[in-house]
C-alpha positions as CSV (number, residue, x, y, z in Angstrom):
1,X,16.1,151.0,11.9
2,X,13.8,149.0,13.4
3,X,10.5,150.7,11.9
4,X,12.2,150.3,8.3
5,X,12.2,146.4,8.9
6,X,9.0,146.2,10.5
7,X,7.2,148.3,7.7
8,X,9.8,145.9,5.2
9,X,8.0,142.7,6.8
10,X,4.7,144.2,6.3
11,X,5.4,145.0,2.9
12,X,6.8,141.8,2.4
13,X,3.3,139.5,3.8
14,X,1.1,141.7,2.0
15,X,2.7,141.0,-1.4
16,X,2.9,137.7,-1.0
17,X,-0.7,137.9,0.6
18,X,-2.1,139.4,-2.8
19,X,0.7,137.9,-4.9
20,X,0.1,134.0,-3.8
21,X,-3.5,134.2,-3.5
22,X,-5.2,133.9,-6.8
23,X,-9.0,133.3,-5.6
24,X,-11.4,135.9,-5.1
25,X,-12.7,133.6,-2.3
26,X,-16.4,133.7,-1.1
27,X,-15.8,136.0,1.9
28,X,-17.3,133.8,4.0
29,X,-16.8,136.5,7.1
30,X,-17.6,139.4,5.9
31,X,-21.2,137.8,4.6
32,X,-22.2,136.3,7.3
33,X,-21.5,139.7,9.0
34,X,-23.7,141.0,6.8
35,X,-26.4,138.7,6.8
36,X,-26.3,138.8,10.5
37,X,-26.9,143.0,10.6
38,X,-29.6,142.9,7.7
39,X,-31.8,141.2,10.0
40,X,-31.4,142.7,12.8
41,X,-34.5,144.7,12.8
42,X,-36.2,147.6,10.4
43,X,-34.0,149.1,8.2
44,X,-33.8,151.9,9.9
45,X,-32.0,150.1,13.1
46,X,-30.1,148.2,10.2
47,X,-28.4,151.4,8.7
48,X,-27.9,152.3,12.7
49,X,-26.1,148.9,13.3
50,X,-23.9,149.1,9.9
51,X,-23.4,152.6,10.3
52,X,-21.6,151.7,13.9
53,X,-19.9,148.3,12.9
54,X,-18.2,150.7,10.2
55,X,-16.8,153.7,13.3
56,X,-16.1,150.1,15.5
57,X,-14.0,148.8,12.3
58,X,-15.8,145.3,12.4
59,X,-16.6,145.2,8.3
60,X,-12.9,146.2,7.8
61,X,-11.7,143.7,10.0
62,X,-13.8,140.4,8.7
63,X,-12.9,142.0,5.3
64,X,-9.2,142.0,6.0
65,X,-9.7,138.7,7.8
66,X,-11.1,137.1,4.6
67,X,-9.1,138.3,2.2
68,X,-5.7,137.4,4.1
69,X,-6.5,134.7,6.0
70,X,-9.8,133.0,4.9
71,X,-9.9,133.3,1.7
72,X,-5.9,131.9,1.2
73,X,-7.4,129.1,3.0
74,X,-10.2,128.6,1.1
75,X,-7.9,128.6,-2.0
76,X,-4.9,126.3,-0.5
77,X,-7.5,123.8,1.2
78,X,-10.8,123.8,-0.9
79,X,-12.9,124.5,2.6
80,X,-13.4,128.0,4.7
81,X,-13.3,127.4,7.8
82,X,-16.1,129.8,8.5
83,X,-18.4,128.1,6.1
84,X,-18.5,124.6,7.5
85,X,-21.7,124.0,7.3
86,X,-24.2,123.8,10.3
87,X,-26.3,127.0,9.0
88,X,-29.9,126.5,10.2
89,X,-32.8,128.9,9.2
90,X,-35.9,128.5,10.2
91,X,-38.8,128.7,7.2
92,X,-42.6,129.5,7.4
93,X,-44.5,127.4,5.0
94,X,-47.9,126.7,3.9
95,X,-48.0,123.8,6.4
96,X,-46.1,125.0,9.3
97,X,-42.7,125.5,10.5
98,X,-39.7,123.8,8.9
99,X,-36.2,124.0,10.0
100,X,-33.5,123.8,7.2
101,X,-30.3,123.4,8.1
102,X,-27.1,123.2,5.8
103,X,-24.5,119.9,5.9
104,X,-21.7,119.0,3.8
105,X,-23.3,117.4,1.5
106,X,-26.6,119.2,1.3
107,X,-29.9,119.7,3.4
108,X,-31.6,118.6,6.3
109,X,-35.0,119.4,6.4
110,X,-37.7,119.3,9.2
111,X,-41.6,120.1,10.9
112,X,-39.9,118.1,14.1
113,X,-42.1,115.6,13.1
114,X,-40.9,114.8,9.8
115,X,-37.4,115.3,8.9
116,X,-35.7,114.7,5.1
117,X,-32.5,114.8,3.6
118,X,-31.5,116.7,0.0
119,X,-28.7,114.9,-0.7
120,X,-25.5,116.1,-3.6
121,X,-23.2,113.3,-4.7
122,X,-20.0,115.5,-5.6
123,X,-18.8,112.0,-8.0
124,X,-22.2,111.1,-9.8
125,X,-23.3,114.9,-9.6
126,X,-27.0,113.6,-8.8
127,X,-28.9,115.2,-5.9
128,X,-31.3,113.0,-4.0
129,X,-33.7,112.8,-1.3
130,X,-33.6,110.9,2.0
131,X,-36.9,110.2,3.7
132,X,-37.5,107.0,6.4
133,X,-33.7,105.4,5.4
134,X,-35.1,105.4,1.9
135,X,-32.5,107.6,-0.8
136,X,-34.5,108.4,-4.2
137,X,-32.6,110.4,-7.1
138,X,-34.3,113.4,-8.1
139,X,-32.5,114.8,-10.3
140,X,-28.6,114.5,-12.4
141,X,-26.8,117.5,-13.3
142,X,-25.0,117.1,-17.0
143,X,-22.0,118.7,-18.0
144,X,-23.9,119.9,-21.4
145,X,-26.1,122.3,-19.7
146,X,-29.2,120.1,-19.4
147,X,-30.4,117.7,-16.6
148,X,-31.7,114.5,-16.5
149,X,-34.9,114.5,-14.3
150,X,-35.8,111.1,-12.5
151,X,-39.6,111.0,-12.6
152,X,-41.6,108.4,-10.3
153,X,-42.3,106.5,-13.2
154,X,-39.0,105.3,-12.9
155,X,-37.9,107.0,-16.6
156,X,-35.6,109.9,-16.7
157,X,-36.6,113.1,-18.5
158,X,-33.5,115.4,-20.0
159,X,-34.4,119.3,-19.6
160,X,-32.0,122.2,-20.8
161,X,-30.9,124.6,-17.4
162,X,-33.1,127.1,-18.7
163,X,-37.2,128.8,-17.6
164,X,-38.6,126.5,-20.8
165,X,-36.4,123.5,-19.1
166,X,-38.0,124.4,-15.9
167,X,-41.6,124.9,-17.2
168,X,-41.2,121.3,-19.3
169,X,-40.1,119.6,-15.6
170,X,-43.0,121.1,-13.6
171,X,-45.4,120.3,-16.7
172,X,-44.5,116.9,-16.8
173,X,-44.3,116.4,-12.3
174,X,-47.0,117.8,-11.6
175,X,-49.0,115.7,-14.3
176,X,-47.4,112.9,-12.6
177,X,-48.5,113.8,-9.4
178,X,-52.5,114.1,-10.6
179,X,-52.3,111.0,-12.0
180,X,-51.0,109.3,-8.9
181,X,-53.4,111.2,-6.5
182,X,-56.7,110.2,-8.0
């Protein structure tokens, strides 16, 4: 009797799990699982390391995590709580070391000398750049498909989301940015 309502409760929560849940969700989890084990080492220690977190059950359990749990939440709230924020990587450029680390509302970006903010505003959907307390606009992103491009000039340049869109921008910036060097 009592393994008929237990397994009646189970059957219950995951219908309603599957039923009520109508996101795919980002699988927040199970990436950063992942990302954590694909750089780990070679990728011969890699298929090592996955092929024991599948015997120890950790993919199926940040999997079944997710898709019960995180992912409802995701849906219900508009936030995962596993991806807050806060991820920091650590980039090699041409000019050093820069550490980029993700916030709410876009990047922080430093050389620990230097540091810079990209910047999204979720209402004006315009991304920006902090630098020294000073915010400039880079860039607006249209609901047509094209962008309006804020060039130091002060005018605004529309490009279509596209490689000729892309090719136009960097045309036109980096001509900007001859002109102002000399």
């Amino acid at each position: 009797m009592k393994k008929i309502k237990l397994t009646l409760v189970c059957a219950c929560f995951l219908s309603s799990a599957i039923l009520f849940n109508s996101c795919i969700g980002s699988f927040s989890l199970f990436n950063r699982v992942l990302s954590w084990n694909q750089g780990v080492g070679s990728k011969f220690v890699n298929e090592l390391v996955f092929v024991a977190l599948c015997i120890v059950p950790v993919y199926e359990i940040s999997a079944l995590a997710d898709v019960l749990v995180l992912n409802s939440i995701e849906f219900w709230s508009g936030n995962n709580p596993v991806a807050n924020g806060g991820d920091i990587k650590k980039v090699k450029g041409e000019n050093g070391d820069y550490t980029v680390e993700t916030t709410e509302d876009g990047y922080s970006i430093s050389n620990g000398e230097q540091s810079m903010k990209l910047v999204f505003n979720n209402e004006t959907n315009v991304w920006s750049v902090v630098a020294e307390d000073i915010e400039t606009d880079l860039f607006k992103i249209n609901n047509d498909g094209t962008a309006d491009l804020y060039l130091p000039t002060g005018d605004a340049m529309n490009i279509t989301l596209d490689a000729q869109g892309l090719m136009a921008a960097r045309q036109v910036t980096m001509n900007n940015y001859y002109f102002a060097s000399r």
